[in-house]
Structure formats: C-alpha cells, structure tokens
C-alpha positions as CSV (number, residue, x, y, z in Angstrom):
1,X,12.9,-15.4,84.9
2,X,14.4,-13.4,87.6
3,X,15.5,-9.8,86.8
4,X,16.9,-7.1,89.3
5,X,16.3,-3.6,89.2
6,X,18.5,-0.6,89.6
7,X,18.3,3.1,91.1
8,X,20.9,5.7,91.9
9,X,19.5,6.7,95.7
10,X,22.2,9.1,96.8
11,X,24.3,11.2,95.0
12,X,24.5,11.5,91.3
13,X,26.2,10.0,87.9
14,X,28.6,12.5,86.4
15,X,26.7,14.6,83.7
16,X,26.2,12.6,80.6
17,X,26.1,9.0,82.2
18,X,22.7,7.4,82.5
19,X,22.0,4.0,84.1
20,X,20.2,1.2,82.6
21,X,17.1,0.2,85.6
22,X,16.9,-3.3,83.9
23,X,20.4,-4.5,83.1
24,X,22.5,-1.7,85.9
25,X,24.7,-0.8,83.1
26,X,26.2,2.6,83.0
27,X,26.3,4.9,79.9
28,X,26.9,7.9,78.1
29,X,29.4,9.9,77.6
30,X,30.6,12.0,80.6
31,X,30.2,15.9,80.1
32,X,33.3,16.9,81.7
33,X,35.9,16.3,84.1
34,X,35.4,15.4,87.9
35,X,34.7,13.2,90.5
36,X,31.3,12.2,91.4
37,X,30.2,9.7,94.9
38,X,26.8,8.2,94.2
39,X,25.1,4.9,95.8
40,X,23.3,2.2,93.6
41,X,20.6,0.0,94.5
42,X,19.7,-3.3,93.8
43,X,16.1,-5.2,94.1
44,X,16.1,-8.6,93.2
45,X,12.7,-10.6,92.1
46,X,12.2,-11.8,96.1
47,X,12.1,-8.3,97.0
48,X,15.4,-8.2,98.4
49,X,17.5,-4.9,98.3
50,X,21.4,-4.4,98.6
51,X,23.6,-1.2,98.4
52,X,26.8,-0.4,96.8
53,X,28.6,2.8,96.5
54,X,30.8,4.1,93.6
55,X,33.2,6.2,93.0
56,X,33.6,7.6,89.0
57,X,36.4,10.2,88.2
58,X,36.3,11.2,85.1
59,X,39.7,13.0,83.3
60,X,40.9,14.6,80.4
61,X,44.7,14.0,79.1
62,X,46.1,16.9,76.6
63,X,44.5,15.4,73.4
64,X,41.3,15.8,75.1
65,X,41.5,11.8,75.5
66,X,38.6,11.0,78.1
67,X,39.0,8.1,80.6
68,X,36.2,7.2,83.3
69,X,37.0,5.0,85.9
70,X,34.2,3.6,88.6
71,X,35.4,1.8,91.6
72,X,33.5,0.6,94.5
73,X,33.8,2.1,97.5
C-alpha cells in the first residue's frame, strides 16, 4: 500500500490547527482571528515530492461564530 506523507516547510498553521503527517488532514480549532500563508509538502511512496501553498483566514462574526477558510494559492 502506498501512503504519502505530509509537512508544513514554510510558514505556519494558524494557532490551534495541527496537520495529520499520514492522512494531510488539517485540525483543531483555530485560536483566534487572522490570516496565515504556509506551504505543504507532499512525499509519495516513490520518493517523489510536490509543493502546494495555502492560504487560511480565519474570522469571527458578532456571535463569536468562527469560520476558517483554506484556499490554494
């Protein structure tokens, strides 16, 4: 069975986010409000290795709902 792993290699999650290293799945619950810029990578079985950057912003509305949205960049 194939499996990939995963590493943040530049920047950084927002605070409270964690990502999986087995399945790349991101987690948590964000500590606060922001924006955060942070690159992923990806290492298959072969060895190989490919990049993608993220954006997450993270917001508060006025009943303290949260929303977190991460886009590629």
């Amino acid at each position: 069975m194939k499996r990939n792993t995963y590493a943040v290699i530049a920047g950084a999650l927002p605070v409270g986010l964690s990502l999986n290293s087995t399945s790349g799945e991101i987690g948590g619950t964000p500590a606060m409000s922001g924006v955060s810029i942070f690159t992923i990578q990806t290492t298959d079985s072969d060895l190989t290795v490919t990049y993608q950057r993220y954006r997450a912003i993270i917001s508060h509305d006025s009943t303290m709902r949260q929303t977190c949205m991460v886009t590629e960049i």
